[in-house]
Legacy VTK file of the C-alpha trace (Angstrom):
# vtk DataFile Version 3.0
C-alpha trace
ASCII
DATASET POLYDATA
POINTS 108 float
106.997 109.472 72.290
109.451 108.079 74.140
111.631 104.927 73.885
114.816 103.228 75.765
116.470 100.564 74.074
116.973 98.232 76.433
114.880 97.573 79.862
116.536 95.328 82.884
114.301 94.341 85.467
113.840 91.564 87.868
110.312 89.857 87.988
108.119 89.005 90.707
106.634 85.821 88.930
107.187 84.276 86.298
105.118 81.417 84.063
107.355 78.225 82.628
104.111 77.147 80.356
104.257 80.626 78.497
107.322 82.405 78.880
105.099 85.058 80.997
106.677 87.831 83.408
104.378 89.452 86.152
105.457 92.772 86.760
103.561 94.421 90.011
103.221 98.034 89.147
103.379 100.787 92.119
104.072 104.281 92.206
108.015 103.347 91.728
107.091 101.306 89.311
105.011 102.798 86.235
103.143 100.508 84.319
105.002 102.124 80.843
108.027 100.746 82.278
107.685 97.137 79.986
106.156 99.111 77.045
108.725 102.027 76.573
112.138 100.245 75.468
112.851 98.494 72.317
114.504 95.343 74.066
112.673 93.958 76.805
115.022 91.426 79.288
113.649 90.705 82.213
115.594 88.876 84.658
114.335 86.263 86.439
114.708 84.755 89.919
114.437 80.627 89.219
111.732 80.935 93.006
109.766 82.971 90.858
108.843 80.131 88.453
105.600 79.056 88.485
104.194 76.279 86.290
101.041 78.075 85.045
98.702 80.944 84.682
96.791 79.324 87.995
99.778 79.483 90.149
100.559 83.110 89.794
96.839 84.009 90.736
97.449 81.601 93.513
100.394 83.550 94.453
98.845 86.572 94.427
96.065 85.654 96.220
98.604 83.961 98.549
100.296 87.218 99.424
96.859 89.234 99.791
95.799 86.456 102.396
99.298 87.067 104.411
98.929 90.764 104.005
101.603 91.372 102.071
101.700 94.622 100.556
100.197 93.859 97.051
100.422 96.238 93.913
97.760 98.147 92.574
98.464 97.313 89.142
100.135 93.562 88.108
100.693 92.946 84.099
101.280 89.566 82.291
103.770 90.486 79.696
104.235 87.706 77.197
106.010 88.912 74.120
105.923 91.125 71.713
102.575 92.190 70.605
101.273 91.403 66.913
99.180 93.377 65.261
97.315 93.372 61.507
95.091 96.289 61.699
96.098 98.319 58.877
95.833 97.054 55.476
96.117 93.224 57.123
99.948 94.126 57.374
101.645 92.192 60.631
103.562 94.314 62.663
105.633 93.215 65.619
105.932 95.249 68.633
102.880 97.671 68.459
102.145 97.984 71.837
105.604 97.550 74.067
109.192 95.896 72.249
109.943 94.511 69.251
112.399 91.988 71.210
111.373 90.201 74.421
114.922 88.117 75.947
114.318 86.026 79.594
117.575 85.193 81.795
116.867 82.471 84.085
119.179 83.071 87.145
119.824 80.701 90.429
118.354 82.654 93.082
117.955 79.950 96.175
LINES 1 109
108 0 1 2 3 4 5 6 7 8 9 10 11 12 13 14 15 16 17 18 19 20 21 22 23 24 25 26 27 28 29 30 31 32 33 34 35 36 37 38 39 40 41 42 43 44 45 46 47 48 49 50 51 52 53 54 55 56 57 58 59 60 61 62 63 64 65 66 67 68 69 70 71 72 73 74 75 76 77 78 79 80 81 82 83 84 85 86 87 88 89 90 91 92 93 94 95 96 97 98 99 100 101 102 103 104 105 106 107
C-alpha cells in the first residue's frame, strides 16, 4: 500500500461550520489523492468559504447551471476517520490521515 507523508493541495470549497474541504476529483485528480498521505493540509482560498453544507451544494449546483465544467467525482473530507471495529478498539485514521491541518489564506 502506498502512503506520502504529507499532501498540499488547494480546495475548491470549503465549509466554516465543519472544518470540511471539497475536493472535485477528475482524471488529474484521483480520488486517493486525500486518502494516501499521513498529513493531510489542505490549503484554502478564504472565497472558497462557505458557511454550510447547503452552500457548497448550492455552489455546485451554481456552476452546473453556468456550465462550468463540473467534476465527476466531489468528496467532503472532514477529518480523520474513527473507527472501533475490531475488538471496540478506536483507531484514528483508518480510511485517509491520521492528521488533518487547514491554512486559511487571503485570496481576494
Amino acid at each position: 500500500m502506498k502512503t506520502i507523508e504529507k499532501d498540499f493541495r488547494e480546495r475548491d470549497i470549503d465549509l466554516a461550520e465543519s472544518g470540511t474541504v471539497v475536493q472535485y476529483n477528475d482524471k488529474d485528480i484521483a480520488r486517493s489523492v486525500s486518502l494516501l498521505p499521513v498529513t493531510y493540509v489542505a490549503v484554502v482560498p478564504q472565497s472558497t468559504i462557505v458557511p454550510r453544507m447547503t452552500h457548497a451544494a448550492h455552489r455546485v449546483h451554481q456552476d452546473v447551471e453556468e456550465g462550468k465544467t463540473t467534476a465527476t467525482c466531489i468528496n467532503f473530507i472532514s477529518g480523520p476517520s474513527n473507527s472501533a471495529d475490531i475488538e471496540m478498539d478506536i483507531v484514528i485514521g483508518v480510511h485517509g490521515p491520521v492528521e488533518a491541518v487547514h491554512i486559511v489564506v487571503t485570496d481576494k
